[in-house]
C-alpha atoms as an extended CHARMM CRD file, in Angstrom:
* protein
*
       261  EXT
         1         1  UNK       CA             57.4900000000       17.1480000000      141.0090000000  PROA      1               0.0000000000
         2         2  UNK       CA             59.0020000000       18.7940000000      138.0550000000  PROA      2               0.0000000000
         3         3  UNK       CA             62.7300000000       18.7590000000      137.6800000000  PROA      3               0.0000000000
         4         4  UNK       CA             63.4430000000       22.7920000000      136.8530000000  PROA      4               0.0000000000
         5         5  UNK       CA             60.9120000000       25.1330000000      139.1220000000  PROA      5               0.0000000000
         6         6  UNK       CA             60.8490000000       28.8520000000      138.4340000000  PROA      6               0.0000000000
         7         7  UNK       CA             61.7530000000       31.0870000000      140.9370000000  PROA      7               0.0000000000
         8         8  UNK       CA             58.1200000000       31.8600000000      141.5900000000  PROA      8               0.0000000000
         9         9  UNK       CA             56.9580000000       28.0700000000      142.0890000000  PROA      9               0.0000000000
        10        10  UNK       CA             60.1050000000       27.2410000000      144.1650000000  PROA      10              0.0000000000
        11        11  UNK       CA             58.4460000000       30.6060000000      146.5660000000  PROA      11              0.0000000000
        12        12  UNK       CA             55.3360000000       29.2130000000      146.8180000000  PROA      12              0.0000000000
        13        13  UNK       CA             56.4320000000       25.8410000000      147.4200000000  PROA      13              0.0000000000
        14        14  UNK       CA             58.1450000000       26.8830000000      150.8650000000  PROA      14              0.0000000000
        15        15  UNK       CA             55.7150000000       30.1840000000      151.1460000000  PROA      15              0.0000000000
        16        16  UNK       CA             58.2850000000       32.4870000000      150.7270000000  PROA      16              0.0000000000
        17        17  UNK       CA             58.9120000000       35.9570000000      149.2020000000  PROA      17              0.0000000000
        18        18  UNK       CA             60.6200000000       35.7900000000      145.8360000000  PROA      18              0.0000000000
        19        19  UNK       CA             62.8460000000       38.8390000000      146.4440000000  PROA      19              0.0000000000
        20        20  UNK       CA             63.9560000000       36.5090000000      149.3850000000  PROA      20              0.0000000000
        21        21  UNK       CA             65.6570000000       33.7300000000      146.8000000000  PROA      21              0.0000000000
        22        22  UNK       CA             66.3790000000       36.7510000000      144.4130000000  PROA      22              0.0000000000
        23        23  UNK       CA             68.4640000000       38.0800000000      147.7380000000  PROA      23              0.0000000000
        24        24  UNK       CA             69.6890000000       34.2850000000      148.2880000000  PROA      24              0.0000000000
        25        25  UNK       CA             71.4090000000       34.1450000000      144.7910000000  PROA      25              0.0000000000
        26        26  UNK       CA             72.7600000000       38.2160000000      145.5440000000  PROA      26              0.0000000000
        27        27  UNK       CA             75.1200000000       36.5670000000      148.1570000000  PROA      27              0.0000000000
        28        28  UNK       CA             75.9930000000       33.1850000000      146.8150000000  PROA      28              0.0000000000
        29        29  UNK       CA             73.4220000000       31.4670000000      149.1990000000  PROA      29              0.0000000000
        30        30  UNK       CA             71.8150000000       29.5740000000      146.5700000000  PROA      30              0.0000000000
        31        31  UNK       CA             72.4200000000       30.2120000000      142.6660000000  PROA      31              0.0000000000
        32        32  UNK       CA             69.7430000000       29.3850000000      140.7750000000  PROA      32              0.0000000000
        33        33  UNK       CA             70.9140000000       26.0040000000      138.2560000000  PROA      33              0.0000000000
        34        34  UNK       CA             69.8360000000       28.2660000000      134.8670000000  PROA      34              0.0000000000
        35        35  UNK       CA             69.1570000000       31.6450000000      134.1100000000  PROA      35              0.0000000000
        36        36  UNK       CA             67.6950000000       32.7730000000      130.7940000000  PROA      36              0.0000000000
        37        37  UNK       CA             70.1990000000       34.9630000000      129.0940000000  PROA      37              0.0000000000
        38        38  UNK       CA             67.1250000000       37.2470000000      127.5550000000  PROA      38              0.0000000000
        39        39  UNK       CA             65.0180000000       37.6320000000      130.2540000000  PROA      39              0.0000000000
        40        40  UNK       CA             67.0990000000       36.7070000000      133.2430000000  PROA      40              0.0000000000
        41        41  UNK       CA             64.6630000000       34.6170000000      134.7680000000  PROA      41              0.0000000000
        42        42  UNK       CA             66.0350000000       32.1710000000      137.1910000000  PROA      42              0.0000000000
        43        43  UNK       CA             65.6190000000       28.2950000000      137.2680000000  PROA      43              0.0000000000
        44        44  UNK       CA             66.5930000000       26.1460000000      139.9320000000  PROA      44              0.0000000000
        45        45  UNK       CA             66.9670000000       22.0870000000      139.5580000000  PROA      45              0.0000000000
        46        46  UNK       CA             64.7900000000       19.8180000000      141.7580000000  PROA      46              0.0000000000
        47        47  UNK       CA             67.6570000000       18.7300000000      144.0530000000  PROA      47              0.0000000000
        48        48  UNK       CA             68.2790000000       22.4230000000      144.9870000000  PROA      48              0.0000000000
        49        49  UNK       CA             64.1850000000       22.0250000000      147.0580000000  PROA      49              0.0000000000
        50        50  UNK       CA             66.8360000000       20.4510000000      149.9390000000  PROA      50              0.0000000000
        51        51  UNK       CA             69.2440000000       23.1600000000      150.0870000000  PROA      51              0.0000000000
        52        52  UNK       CA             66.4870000000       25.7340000000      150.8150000000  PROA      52              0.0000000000
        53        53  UNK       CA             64.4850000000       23.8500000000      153.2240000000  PROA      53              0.0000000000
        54        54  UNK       CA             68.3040000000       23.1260000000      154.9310000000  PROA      54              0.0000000000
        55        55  UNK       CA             68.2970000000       26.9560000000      154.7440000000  PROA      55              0.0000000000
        56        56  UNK       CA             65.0870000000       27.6750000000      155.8830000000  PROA      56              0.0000000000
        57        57  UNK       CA             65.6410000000       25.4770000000      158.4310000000  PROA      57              0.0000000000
        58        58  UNK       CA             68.8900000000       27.1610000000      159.9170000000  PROA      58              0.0000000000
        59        59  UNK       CA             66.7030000000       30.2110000000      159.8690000000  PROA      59              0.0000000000
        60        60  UNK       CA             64.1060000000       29.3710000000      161.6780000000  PROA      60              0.0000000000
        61        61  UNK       CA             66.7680000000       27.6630000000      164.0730000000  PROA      61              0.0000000000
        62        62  UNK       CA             68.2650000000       30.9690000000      164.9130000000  PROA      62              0.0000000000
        63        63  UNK       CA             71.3500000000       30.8660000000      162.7440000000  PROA      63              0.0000000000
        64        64  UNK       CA             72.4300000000       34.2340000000      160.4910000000  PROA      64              0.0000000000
        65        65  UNK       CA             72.5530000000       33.7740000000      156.7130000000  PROA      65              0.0000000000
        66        66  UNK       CA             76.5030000000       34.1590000000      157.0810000000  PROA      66              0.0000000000
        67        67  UNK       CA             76.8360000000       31.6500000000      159.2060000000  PROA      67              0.0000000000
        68        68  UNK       CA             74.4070000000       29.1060000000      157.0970000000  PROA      68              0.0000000000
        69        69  UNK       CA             76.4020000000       30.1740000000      153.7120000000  PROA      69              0.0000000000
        70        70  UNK       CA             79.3370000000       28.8640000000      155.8410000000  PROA      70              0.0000000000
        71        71  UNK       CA             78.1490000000       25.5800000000      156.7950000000  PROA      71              0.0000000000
        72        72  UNK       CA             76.5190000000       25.2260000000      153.2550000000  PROA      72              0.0000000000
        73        73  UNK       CA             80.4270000000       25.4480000000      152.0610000000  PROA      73              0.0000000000
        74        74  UNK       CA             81.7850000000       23.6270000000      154.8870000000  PROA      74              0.0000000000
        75        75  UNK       CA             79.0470000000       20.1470000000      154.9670000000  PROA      75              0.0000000000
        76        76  UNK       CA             80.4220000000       16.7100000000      156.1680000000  PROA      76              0.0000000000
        77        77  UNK       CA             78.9870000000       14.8870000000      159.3870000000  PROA      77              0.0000000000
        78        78  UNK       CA             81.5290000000       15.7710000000      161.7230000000  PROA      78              0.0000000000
        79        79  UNK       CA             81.2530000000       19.6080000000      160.9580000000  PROA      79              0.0000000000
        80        80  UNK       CA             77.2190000000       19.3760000000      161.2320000000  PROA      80              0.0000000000
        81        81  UNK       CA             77.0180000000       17.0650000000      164.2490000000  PROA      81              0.0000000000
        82        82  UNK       CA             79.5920000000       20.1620000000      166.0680000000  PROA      82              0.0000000000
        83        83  UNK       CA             77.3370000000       23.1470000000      165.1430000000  PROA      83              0.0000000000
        84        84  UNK       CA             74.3140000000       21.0360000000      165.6800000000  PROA      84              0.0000000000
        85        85  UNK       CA             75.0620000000       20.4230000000      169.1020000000  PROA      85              0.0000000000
        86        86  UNK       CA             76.7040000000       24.3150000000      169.3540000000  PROA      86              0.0000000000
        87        87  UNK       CA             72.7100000000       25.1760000000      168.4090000000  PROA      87              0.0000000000
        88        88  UNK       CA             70.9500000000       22.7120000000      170.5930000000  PROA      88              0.0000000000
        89        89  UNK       CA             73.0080000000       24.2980000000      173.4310000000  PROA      89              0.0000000000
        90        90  UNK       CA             72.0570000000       27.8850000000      172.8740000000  PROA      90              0.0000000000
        91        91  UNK       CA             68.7610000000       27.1130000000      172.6190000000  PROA      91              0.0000000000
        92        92  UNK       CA             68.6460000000       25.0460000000      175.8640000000  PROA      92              0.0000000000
        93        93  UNK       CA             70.7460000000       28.0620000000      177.5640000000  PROA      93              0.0000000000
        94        94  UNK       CA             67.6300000000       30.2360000000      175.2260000000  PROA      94              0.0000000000
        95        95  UNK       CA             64.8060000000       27.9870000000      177.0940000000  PROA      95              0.0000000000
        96        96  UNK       CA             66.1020000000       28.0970000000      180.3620000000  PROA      96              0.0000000000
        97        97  UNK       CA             66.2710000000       31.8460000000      180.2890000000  PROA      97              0.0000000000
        98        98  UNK       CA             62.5070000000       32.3770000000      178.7270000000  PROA      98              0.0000000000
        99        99  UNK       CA             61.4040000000       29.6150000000      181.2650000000  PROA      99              0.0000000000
       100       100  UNK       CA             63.1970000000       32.0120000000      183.9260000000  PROA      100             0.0000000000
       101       101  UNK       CA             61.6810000000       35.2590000000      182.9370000000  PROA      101             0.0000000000
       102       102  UNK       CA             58.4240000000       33.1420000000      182.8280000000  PROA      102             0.0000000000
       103       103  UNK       CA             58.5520000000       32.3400000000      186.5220000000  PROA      103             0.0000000000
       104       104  UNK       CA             59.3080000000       35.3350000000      187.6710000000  PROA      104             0.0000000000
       105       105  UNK       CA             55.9120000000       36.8960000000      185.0390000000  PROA      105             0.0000000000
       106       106  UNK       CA             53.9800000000       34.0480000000      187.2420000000  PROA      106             0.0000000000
       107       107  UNK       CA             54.6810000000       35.2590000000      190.2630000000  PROA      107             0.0000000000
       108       108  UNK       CA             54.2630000000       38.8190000000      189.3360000000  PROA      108             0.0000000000
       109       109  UNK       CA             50.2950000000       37.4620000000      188.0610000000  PROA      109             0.0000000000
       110       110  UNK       CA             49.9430000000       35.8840000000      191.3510000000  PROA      110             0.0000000000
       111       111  UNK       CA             50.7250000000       39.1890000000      193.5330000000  PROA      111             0.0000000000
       112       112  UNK       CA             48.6540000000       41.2000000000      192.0760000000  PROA      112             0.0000000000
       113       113  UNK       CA             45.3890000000       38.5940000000      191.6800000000  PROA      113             0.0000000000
       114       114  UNK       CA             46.3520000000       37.8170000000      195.9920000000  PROA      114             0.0000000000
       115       115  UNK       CA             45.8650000000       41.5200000000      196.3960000000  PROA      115             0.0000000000
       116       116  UNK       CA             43.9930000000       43.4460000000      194.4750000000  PROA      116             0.0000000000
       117       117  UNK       CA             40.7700000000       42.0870000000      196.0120000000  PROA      117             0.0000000000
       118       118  UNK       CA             42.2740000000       42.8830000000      199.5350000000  PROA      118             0.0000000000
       119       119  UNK       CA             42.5820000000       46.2660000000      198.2810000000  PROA      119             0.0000000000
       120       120  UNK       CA             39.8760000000       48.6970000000      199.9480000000  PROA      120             0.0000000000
       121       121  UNK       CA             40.4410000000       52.6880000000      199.6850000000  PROA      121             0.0000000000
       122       122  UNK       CA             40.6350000000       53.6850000000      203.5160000000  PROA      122             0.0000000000
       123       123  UNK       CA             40.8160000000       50.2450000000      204.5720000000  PROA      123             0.0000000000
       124       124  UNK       CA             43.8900000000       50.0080000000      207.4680000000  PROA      124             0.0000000000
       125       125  UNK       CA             44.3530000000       46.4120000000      208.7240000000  PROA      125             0.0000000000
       126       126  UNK       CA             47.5740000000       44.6410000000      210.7470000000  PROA      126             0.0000000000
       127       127  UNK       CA             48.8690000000       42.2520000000      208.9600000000  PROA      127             0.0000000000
       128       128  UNK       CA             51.8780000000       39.5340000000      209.2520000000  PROA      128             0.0000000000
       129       129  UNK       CA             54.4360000000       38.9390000000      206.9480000000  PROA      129             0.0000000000
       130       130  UNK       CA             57.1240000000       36.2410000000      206.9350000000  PROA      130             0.0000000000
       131       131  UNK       CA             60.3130000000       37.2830000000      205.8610000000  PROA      131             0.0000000000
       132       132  UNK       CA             59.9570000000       38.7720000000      202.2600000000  PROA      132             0.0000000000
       133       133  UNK       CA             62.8180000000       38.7370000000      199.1870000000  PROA      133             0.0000000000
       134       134  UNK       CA             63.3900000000       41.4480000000      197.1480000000  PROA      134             0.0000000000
       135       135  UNK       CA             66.2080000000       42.4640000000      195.0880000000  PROA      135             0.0000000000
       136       136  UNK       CA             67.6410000000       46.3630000000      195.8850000000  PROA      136             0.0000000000
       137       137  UNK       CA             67.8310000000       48.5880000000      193.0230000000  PROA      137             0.0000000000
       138       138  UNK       CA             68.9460000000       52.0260000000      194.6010000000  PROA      138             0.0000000000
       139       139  UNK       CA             68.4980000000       55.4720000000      193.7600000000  PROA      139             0.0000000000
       140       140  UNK       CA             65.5270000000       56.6340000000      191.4240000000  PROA      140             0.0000000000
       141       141  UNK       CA             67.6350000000       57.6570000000      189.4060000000  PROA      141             0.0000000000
       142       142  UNK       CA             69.2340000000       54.4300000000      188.1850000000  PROA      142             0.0000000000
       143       143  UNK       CA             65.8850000000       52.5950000000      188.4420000000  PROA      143             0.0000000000
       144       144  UNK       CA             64.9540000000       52.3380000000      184.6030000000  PROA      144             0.0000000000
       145       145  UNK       CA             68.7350000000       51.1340000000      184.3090000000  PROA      145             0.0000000000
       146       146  UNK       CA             67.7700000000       48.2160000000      185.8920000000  PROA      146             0.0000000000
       147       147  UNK       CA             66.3260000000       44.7390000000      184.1370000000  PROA      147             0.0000000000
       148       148  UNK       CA             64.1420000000       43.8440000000      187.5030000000  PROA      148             0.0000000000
       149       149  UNK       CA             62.0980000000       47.0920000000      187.0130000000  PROA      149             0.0000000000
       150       150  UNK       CA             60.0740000000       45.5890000000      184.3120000000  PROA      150             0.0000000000
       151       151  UNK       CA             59.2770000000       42.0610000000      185.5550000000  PROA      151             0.0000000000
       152       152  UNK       CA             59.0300000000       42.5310000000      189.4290000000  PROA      152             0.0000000000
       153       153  UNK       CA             56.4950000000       44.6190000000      191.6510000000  PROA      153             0.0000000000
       154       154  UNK       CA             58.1850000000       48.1370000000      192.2940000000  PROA      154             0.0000000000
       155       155  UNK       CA             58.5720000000       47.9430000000      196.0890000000  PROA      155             0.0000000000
       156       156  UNK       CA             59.6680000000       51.7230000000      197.7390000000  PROA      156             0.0000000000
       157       157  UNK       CA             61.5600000000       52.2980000000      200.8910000000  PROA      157             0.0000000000
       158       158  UNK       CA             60.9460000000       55.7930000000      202.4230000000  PROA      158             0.0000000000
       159       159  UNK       CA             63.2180000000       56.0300000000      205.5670000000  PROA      159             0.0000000000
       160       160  UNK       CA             62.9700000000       59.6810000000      206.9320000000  PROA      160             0.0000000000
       161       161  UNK       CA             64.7520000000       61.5090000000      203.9690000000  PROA      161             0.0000000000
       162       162  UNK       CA             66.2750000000       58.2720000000      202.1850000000  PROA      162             0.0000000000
       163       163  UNK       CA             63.6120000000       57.0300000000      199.4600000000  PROA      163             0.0000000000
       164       164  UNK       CA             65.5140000000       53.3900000000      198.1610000000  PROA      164             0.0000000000
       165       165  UNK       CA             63.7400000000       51.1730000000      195.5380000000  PROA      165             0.0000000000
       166       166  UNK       CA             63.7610000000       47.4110000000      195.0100000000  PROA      166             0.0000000000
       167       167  UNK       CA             62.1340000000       44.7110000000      192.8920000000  PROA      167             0.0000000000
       168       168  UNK       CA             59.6330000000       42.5410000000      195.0510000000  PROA      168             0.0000000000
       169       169  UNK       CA             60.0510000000       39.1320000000      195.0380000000  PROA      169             0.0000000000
       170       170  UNK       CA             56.7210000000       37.5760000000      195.5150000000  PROA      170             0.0000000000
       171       171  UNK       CA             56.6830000000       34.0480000000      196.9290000000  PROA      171             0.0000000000
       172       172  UNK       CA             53.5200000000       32.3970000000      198.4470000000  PROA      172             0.0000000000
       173       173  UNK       CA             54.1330000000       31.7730000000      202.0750000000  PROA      173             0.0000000000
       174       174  UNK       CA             54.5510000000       27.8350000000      202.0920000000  PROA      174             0.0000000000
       175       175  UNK       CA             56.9280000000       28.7840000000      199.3350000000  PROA      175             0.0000000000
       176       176  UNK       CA             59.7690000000       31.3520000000      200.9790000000  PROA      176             0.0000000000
       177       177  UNK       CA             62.2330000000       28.5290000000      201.2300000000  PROA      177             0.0000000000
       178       178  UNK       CA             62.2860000000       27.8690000000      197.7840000000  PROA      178             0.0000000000
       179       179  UNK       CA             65.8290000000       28.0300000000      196.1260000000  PROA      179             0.0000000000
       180       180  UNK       CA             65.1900000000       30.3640000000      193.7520000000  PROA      180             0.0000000000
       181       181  UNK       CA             67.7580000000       32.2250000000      190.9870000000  PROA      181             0.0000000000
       182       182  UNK       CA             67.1030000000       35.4780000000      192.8710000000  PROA      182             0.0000000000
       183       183  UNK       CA             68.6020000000       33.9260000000      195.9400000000  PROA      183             0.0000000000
       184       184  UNK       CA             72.0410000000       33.9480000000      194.2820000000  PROA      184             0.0000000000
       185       185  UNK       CA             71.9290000000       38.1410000000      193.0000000000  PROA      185             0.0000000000
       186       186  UNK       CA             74.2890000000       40.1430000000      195.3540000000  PROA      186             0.0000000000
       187       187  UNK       CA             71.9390000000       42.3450000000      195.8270000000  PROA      187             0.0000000000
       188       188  UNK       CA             69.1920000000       40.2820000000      196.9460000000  PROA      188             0.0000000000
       189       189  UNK       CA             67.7880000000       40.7870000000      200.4030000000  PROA      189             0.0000000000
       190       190  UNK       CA             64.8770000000       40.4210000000      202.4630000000  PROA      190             0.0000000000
       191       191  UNK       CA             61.9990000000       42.6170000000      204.3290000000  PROA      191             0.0000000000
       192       192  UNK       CA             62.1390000000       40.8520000000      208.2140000000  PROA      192             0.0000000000
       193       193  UNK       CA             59.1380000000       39.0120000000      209.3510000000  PROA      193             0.0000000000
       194       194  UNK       CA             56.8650000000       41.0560000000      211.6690000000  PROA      194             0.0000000000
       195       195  UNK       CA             53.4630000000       42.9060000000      211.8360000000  PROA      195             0.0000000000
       196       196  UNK       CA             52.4160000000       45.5640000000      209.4800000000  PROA      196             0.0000000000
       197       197  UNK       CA             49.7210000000       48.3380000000      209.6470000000  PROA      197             0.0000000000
       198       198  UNK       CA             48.4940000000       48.2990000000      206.0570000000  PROA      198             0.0000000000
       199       199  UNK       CA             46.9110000000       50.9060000000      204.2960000000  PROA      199             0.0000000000
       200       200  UNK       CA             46.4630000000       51.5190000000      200.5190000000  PROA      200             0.0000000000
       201       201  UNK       CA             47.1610000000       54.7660000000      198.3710000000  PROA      201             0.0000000000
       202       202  UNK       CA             44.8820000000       55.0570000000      195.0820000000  PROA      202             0.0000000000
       203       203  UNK       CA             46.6530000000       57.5400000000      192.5930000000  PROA      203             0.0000000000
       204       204  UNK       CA             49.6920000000       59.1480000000      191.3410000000  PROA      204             0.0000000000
       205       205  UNK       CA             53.0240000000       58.0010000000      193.5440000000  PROA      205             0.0000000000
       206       206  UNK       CA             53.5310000000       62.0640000000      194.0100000000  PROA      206             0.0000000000
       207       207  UNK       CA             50.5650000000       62.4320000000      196.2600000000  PROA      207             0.0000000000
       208       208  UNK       CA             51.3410000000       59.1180000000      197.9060000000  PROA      208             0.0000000000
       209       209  UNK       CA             52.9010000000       60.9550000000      200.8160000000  PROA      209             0.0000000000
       210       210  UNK       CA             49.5010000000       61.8790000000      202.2230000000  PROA      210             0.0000000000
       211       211  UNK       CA             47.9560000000       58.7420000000      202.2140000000  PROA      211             0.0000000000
       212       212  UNK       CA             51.1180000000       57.7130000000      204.0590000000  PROA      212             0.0000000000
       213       213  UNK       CA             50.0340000000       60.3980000000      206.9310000000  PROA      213             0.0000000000
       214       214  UNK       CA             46.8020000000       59.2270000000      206.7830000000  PROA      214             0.0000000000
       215       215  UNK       CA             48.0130000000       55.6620000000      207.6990000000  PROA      215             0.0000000000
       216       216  UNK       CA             50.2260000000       56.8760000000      210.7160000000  PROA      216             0.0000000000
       217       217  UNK       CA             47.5020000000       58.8780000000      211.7850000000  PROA      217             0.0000000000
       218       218  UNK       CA             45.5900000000       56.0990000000      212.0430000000  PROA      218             0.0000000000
       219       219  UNK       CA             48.2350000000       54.0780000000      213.3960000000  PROA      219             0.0000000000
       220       220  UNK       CA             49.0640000000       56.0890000000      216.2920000000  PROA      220             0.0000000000
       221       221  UNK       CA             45.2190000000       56.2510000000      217.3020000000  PROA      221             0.0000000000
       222       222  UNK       CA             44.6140000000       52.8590000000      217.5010000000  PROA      222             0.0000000000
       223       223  UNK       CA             47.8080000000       53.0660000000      219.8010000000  PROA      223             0.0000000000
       224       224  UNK       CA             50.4530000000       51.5830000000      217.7100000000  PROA      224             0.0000000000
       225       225  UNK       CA             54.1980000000       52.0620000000      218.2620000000  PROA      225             0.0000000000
       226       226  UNK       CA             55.1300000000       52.7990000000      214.5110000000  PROA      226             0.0000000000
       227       227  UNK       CA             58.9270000000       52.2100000000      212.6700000000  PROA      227             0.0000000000
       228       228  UNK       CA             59.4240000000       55.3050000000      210.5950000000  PROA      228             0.0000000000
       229       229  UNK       CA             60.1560000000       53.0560000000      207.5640000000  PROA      229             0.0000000000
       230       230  UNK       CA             57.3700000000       53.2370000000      205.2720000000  PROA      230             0.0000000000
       231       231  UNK       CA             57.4850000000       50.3860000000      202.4580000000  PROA      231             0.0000000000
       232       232  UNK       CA             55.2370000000       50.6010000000      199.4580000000  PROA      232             0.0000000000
       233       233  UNK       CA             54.3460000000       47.8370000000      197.5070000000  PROA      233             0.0000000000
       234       234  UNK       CA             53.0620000000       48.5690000000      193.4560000000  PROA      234             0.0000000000
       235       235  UNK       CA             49.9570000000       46.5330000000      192.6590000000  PROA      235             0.0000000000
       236       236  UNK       CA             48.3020000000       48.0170000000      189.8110000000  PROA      236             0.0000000000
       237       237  UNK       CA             51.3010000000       50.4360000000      188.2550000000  PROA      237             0.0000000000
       238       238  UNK       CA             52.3480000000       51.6750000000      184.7330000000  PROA      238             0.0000000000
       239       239  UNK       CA             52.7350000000       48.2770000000      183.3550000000  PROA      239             0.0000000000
       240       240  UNK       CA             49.2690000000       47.6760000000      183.9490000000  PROA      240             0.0000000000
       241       241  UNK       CA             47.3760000000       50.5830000000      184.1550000000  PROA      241             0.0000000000
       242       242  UNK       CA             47.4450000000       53.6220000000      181.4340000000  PROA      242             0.0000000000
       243       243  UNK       CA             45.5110000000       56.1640000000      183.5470000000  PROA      243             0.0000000000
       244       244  UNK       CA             47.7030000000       57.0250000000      187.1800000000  PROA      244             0.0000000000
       245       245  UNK       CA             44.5030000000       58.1650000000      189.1990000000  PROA      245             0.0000000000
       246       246  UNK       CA             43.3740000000       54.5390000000      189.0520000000  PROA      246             0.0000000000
       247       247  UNK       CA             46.9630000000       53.4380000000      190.3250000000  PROA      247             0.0000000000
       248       248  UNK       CA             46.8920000000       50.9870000000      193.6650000000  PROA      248             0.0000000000
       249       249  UNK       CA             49.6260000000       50.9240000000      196.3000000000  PROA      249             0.0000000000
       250       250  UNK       CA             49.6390000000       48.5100000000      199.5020000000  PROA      250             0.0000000000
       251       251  UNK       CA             51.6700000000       50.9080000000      202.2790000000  PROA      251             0.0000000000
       252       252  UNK       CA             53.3330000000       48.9640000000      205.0110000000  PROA      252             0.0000000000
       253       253  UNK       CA             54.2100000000       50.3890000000      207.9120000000  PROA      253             0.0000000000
       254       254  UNK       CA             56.8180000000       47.8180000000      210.3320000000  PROA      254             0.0000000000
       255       255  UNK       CA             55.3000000000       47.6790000000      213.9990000000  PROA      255             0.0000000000
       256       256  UNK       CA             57.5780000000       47.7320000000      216.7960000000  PROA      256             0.0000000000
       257       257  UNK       CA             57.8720000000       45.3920000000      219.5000000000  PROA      257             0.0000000000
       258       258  UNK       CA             55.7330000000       47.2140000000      222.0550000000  PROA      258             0.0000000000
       259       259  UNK       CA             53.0090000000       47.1420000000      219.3800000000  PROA      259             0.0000000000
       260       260  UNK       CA             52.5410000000       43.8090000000      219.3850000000  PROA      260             0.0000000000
       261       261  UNK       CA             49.7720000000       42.6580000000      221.5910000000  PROA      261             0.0000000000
């Protein structure tokens, strides 16, 4: 290895941008060891290959270049070993949230590839549910506010005139006792255990209110005592599906006691 490396050879060496160690000398990050007086061409000594992988390193590590110029200035083992274990915490605390936001992406997977094959346009079945977690967003209006929009199912409450929204919580059934993060949101809640006249809506949500006539219709011929809460569950939605006529909704309908044969 040579001892003096040009600032274009010490770029290539860790695959860098030269306007990045051009930008590194701007703030006193690392000074190159000689600079040519004519052409201002920088050199930088052998020993200074450490520093910028120690850099780099920080970089990639999450830490901003303030920070790094800092402990560049500030280096003995005591002062390292402290932000080193300051780093390795925020990136556990990082981990733990990714691994989090991961689960919750699983389960999402799993709802949708459990029903989209039950889904059936005019299909109406009965069907049981255990008792089912969801966390309660409220009013339209505040639903985009909300984090659990984007990761959950949408699940939809009509009751009469009161339209509520929540984020589904999709558990497999040998799985509902899990203790789960959700479990701990003070807004977390739970759809009762029961029977269900399903039905499915394919389409915009704005013409969903027909299908959900259809359903009681149907309902109320086969001789059903019907709730008038109507829950809708989002299978194939925005986040999944660019064109809204080809949109899939499982309706739920709660049966009452006297349905239940």
């Amino acid at each position: 290895m040579k001892d003096v490396m040009s600032a274009g050879e010490l770029s290539s060496l860790f695959n860098i941008n030269v306007q990045t160690l051009h930008y590194y000398d701007s703030i006193g990050l690392l000074t190159p060891a000689v600079r040519d007086e004519e052409t201002g061409r920088r050199k930088y000594y052998f020993e200074q290959v450490y520093k910028l992988a120690s850099i780099l390193y920080m970089r990639r590590l999450g830490y901003p270049l303030k920070q790094i110029k800092e402990h560049m200035e500030s280096r003995e083992p005591g002062y390292t070993l402290e932000h080193m274990k300051a780093q390795s915490e925020a990136l556990r605390k990082k981990m733990q949230e990714l691994m989090a936001v991961d689960s919750v992406i699983q389960r999402k997977i799993r709802f949708i590839e459990q029903e989209l094959p039950l889904a059936e346009k005019g299909k109406v079945s009965i069907r049981s549910f255990q008792k089912r977690g969801y966390i309660s967003i409220g009013e339209e209006e505040i639903l985009f506010q909300s984090d659990s929009f984007y990761f959950y199912p949408t699940i939809v409450f009509y009751d009469q005139d009161i339209k509520r929204f929540g984020a589904y919580i999709f558990l497999e059934q040998e799985d509902e006792d899990l203790d789960i993060p959700e479990k701990n949101n003070p807004l977390y809640d739970t759809i009762p255990t029961g029977d269900y006249l399903c039905g499915y809506h394919y389409g915009p949500y704005d013409q969903i209110h027909k299908s959900a006539d259809a359903l009681r219709k149907a309902g109320i011929e086969m001789g059903l005592t019907l709730d008038e809460l109507l829950i809708n569950l989002n299978i194939v939605d925005q986040f999944t599906e660019q064109d809204s006529e080809k949109y899939i909704t499982i309706m739920q309908i709660p049966l009452l006691d006297a349905s239940v044969k």
